[in-house]
N, C-alpha and C positions, 0 to 999 in steps of 0.2 A: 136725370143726374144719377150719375152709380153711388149702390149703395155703401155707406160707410163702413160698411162691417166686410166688404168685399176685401180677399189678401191677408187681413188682419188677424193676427192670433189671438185666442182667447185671452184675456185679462187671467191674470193668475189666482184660484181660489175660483173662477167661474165654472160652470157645469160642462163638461168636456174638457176641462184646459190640461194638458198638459205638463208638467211642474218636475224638476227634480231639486230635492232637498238639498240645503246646503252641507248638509253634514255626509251624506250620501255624496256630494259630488266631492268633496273632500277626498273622501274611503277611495273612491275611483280613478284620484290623479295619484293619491300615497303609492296603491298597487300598480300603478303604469310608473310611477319614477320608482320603486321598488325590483319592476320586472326589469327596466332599462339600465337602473343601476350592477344587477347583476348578472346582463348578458354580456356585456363586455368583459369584465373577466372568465366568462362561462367561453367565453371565444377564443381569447387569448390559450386558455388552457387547452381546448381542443385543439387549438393548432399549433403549442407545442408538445401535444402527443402525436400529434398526425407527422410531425417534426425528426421525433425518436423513432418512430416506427418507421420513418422513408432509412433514418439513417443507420438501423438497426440491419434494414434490409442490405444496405451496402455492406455491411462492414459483416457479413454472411455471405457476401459473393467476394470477399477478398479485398478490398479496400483498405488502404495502408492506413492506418489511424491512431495507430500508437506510436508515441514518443520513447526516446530513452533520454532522459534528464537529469542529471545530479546535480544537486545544488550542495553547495557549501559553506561554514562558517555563520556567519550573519544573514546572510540571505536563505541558509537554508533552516536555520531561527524564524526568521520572520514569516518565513514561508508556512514554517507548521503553526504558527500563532495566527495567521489568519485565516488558514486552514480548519479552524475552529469556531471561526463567528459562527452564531446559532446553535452551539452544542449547549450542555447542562450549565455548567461551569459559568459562560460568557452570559444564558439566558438568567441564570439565578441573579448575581447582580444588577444587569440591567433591571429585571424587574425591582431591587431592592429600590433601584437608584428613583427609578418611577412614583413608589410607593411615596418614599421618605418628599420627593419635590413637588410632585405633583396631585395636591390635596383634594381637588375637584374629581378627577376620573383616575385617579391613581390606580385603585383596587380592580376596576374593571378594564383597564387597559393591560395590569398585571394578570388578569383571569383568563383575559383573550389571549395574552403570546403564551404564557402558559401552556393553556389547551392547544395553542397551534403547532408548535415545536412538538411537544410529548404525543400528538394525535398525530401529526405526520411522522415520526420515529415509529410509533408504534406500527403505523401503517404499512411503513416501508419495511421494517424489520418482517412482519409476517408473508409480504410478497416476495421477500429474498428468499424467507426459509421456503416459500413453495415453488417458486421457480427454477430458485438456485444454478444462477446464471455464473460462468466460472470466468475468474477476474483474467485482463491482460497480461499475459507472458506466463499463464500457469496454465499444466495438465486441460485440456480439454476447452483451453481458450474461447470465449464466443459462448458456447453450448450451454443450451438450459438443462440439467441434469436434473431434474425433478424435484418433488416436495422432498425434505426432511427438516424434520424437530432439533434435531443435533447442530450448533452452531461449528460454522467450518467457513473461515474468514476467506477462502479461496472460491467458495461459490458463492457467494452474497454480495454479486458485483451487479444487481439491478433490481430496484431504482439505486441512485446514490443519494443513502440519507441524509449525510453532511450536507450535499447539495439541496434537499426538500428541508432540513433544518434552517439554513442559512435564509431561504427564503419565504419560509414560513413568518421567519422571524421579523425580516428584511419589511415582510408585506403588512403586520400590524403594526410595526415600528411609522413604518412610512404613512399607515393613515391617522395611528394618532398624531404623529407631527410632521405634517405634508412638507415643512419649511428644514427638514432634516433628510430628506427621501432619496433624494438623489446622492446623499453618503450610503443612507443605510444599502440601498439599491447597488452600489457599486461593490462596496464590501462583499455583501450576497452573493455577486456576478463575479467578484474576482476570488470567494472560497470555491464557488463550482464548479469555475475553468479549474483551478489547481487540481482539482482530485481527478480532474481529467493530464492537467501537466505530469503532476508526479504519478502520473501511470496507476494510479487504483483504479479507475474506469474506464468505461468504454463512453465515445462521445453518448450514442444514445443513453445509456446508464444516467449521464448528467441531465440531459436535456425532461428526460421520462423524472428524476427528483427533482429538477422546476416546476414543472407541472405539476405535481403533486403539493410542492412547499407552498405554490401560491392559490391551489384551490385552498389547501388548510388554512393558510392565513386567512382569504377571504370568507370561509363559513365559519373562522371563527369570529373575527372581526365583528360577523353579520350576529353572530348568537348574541353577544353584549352590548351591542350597538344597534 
């Protein structure tokens, strides 16, 4: 008759057995839904840089891609008011509004858009002054003219901040209240076309301050949460 012990793993605590801790298997699934949590944004983002770069290249061999648009009255009111979501002004409130209603994660959902908006501005504004890309329908159209210190609203047309604002903002908004996301998301998506409408950018411009607005959102998110 074969014997019992044939096939059979060690009892657990026996001499040879093999064993992993439960607090240790714990640590090991945290860091795998940690790693998986953040390659899909990690993806999203590379592929919309790989996005601005195919469309950057187009619009350097001639590619028709600017508009001429006027807007008027009312609509071209509202046009610049939304043209704003995610800037100082629109994030100072929101965050107020955060604070005052929502007692639980108030403070550290205020900390995260905070850091995300001012850390993607900042980011953006230091890649304009060194690229110094020159805006749609001005002198030297397209061309990266180099670094300078000196602000000069005609070459700091890449990334577009409003556009990495808007979705910085768009993207903490959205994970503290998932059941709000697809307004905050739309708002986001229709400040970034605009500043591609009304002629401040170049497509790539916008698509290169998405990517940018939604990794900041996402490492900020991730630092308080």
């Amino acid at each position: 008759m074969p014997s019992a012990k044939c096939g059979m793993p060690n009892a657990p605590g026996a001499p040879g057995a093999i064993g992993i801790s439960p607090a240790l298997l714990f640590t090991y699934r945290a860091r795998a839904l940690t790693f998986t949590r953040f390659m899909g944004p990690i993806y999203i983002v590379l592929g919309l840089a790989v996005l601005s770069a195919a469309m950057m290249l187009l619009e350097r061999r001639g590619l028709a891609t600017t508009l001429t648009l006027s807007f008027k009255g009312d609509v071209k009111r509202e046009t610049r008011f939304v043209a704003q979501y995610g800037q100082m002004i629109c994030t100072f409130f929101t965050a107020l509004l955060i604070w005052q209603l929502d007692a639980q994660r108030g403070l550290r959902i205020c900390l995260a858009l905070w850091s995300a908006v001012i850390g993607v501005t900042i980011v953006g504004t230091i890649a304009k002054r060194m690229l110094g890309r020159a805006r749609p329908r001005r002198e030297n159209a397209g061309k990266f003219l180099g670094p300078s210190l000196k602000h000069a609203n005609f070459r700091e047309s890449f990334p577009s901040t409003h556009s990495a604002s808007a979705v910085a903002y768009a993207s903490v908004l959205a994970m503290a209240y998932p059941h709000g996301a697809i307004t905050f998301w739309f708002l986001a998506l229709l400040c970034a076309g605009l500043r591609y409408v009304m002629d401040a950018h170049w497509p790539s411009d916008v698509l290169g301050g998405i990517a940018l607005g939604y990794l900041g959102g996402i490492v900020a998110w991730g630092a308080f949460f």
